[in-house]
C-alpha atoms as one frame of an Amber mdcrd trajectory, in Angstrom:
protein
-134.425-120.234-202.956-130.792-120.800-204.686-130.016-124.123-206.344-127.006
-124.703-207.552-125.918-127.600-209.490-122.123-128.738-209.547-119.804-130.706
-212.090-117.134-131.979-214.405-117.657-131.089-218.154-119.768-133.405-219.779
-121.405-134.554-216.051-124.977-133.086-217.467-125.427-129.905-215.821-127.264
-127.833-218.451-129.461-130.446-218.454-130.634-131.370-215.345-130.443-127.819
-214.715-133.046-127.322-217.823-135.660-130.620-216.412-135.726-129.221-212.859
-136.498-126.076-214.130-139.264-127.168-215.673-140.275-129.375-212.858-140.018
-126.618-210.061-140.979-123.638-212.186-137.642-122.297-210.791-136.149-119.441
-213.175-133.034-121.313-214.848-129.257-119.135-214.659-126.767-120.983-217.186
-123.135-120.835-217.923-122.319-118.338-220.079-120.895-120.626-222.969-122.034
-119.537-226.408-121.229-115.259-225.528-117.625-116.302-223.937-115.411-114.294
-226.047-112.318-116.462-224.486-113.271-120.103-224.683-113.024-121.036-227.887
-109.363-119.380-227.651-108.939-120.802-224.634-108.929-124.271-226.276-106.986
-123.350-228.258-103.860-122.540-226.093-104.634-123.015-222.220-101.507-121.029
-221.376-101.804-118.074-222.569-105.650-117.806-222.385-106.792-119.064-218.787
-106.183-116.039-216.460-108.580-114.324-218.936-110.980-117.190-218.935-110.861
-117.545-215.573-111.477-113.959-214.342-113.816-113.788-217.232-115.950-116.916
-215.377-115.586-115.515-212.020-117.160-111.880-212.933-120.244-113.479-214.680
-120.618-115.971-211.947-120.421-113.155-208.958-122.629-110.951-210.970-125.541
-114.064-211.292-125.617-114.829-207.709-125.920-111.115-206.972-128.657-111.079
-209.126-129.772-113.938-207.850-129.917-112.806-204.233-131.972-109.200-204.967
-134.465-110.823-207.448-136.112-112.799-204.706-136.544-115.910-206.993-136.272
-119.284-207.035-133.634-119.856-209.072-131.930-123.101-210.172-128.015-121.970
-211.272-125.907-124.090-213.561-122.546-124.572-212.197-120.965-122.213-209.066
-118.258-119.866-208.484-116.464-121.963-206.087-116.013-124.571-209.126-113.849
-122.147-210.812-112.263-121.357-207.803-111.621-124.437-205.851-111.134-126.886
-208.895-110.587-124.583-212.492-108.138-122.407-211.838-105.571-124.608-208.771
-105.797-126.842-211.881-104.626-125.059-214.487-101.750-123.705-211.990-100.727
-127.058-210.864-100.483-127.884-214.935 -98.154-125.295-215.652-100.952-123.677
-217.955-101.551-120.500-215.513 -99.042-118.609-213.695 -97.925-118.448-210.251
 -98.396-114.675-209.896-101.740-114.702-212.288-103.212-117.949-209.758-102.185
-115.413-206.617-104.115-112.528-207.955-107.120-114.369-208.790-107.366-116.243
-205.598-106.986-113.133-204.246-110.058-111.728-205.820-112.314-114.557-205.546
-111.754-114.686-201.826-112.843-110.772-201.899-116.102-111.925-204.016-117.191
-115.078-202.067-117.005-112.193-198.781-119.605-110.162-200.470-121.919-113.226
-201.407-124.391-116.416-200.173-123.740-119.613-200.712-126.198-122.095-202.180
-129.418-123.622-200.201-128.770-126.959-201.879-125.566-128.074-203.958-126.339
-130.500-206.106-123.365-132.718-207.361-123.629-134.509-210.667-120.420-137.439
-210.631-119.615-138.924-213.460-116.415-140.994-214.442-114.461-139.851-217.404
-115.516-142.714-220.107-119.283-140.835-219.380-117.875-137.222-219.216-116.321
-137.999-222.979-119.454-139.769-224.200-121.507-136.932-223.386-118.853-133.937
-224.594-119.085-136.079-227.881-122.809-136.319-228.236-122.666-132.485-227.872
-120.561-131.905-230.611-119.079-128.284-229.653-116.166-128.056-231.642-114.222
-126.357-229.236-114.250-129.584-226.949-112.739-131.477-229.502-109.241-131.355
-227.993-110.309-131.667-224.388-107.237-133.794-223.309-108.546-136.696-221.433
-105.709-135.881-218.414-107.451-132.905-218.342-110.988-134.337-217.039-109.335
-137.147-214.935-107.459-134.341-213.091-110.741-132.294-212.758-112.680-135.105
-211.445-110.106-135.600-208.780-110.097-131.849-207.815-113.965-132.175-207.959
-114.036-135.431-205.679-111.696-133.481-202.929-113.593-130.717-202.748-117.004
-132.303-202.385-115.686-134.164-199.634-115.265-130.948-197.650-117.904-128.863
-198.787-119.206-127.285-196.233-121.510-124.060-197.017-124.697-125.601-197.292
-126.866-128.602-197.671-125.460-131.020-200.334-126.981-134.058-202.776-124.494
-136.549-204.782-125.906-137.593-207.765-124.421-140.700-209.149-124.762-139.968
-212.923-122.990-143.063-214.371-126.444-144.747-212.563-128.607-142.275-213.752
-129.878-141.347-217.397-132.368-138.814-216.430-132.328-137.205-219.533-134.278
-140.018-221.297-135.698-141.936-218.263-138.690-140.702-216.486-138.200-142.615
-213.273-133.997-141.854-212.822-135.051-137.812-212.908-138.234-138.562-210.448
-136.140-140.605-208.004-133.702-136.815-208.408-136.633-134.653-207.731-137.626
-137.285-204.571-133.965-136.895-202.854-134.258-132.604-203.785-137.793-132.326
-202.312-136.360-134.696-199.088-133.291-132.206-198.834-135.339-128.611-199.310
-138.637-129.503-197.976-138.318-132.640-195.406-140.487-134.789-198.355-139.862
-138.272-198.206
């Protein structure tokens, strides 16, 4: 069993990721934040930085789902490779802040990697409009999201609203999180867990 949840930055992926988790005694896979030796740089100047982000993201996610896949788990995954390439990286391109020939090459390679892997049994979505996305990146406090441009997550959430309305490669849940504290209300997370165990096991 792969779970997978999707989402802007800020939408609350780490943490729903962490309370279902706990819930469904699934073995938790999250973004590898803290040990990215590019992000904080990254930040720091997009342009010259996000082909190295970027590839960096799409060799640690490729090597999770692999590992996903032979452990035999059931594993709950915070964020998915198609994020970085369906909404990350066209969006740095179309900003000017990756180029054309860089884009090209790392298309190229994601489409070899996405061959060679599974999707997702469930996608979760978490959307969130950008007032929430910058209330939660400033209750976080990481100082490298300080000079997220607010641009920056409007055009992400449109990239992320496109591509959810095509998504295709397995069974899919929309979570409305502007309607939905489930970090500090018991009944918003158990009406989550309802509409997962409908989608995975035919609960209702």
């Amino acid at each position: 069993m792969h779970v997978a949840i999707a989402g802007n930055i800020g939408s609350g992926k780490t943490s729903l990721t962490r309370l279902l988790s706990k819930h469904y005694k699934w073995e938790a896979h999250y973004e590898d934040v803290e040990d990215n030796p590019y992000l904080v740089d990254f930040y720091d100047d997009m342009q010259r930085w996000s082909f190295n982000l970027q590839v960096y993201f799409l060799n640690s996610r490729f090597n999770q789902v692999i590992d996903i896949r032979k452990s035999g788990k059931k594993v709950i995954q915070d964020r998915t490779i198609y994020e970085d390439a369906y909404i990350f990286a066209p969006n740095l391109h179309s900003m000017g802040l990756m180029p054309t020939r860089d884009f090209e090459n790392y298309f190229t390679l994601f489409q070899l990697m996405s061959s060679l892997i599974q999707p997702p049994d469930l996608l979760i979505y978490l959307r969130a409009s950008v007032p929430r996305l910058v209330e939660q990146i400033q209750k976080r406090g990481r100082k490298y999201e300080n000079g997220i441009r607010i641009d920056y997550l409007k055009k992400l959430n449109e990239r992320y609203e496109s591509w959810i309305s095509g998504y295709n490669f397995s069974k899919l849940l929309v979570i409305d999180v502007d309607g939905n504290n489930f970090t500090e209300k018991p009944e918003d997370l158990s009406d989550i867990i309802s509409r997962i165990d409908s989608e995975l096991f035919g609960l209702f």
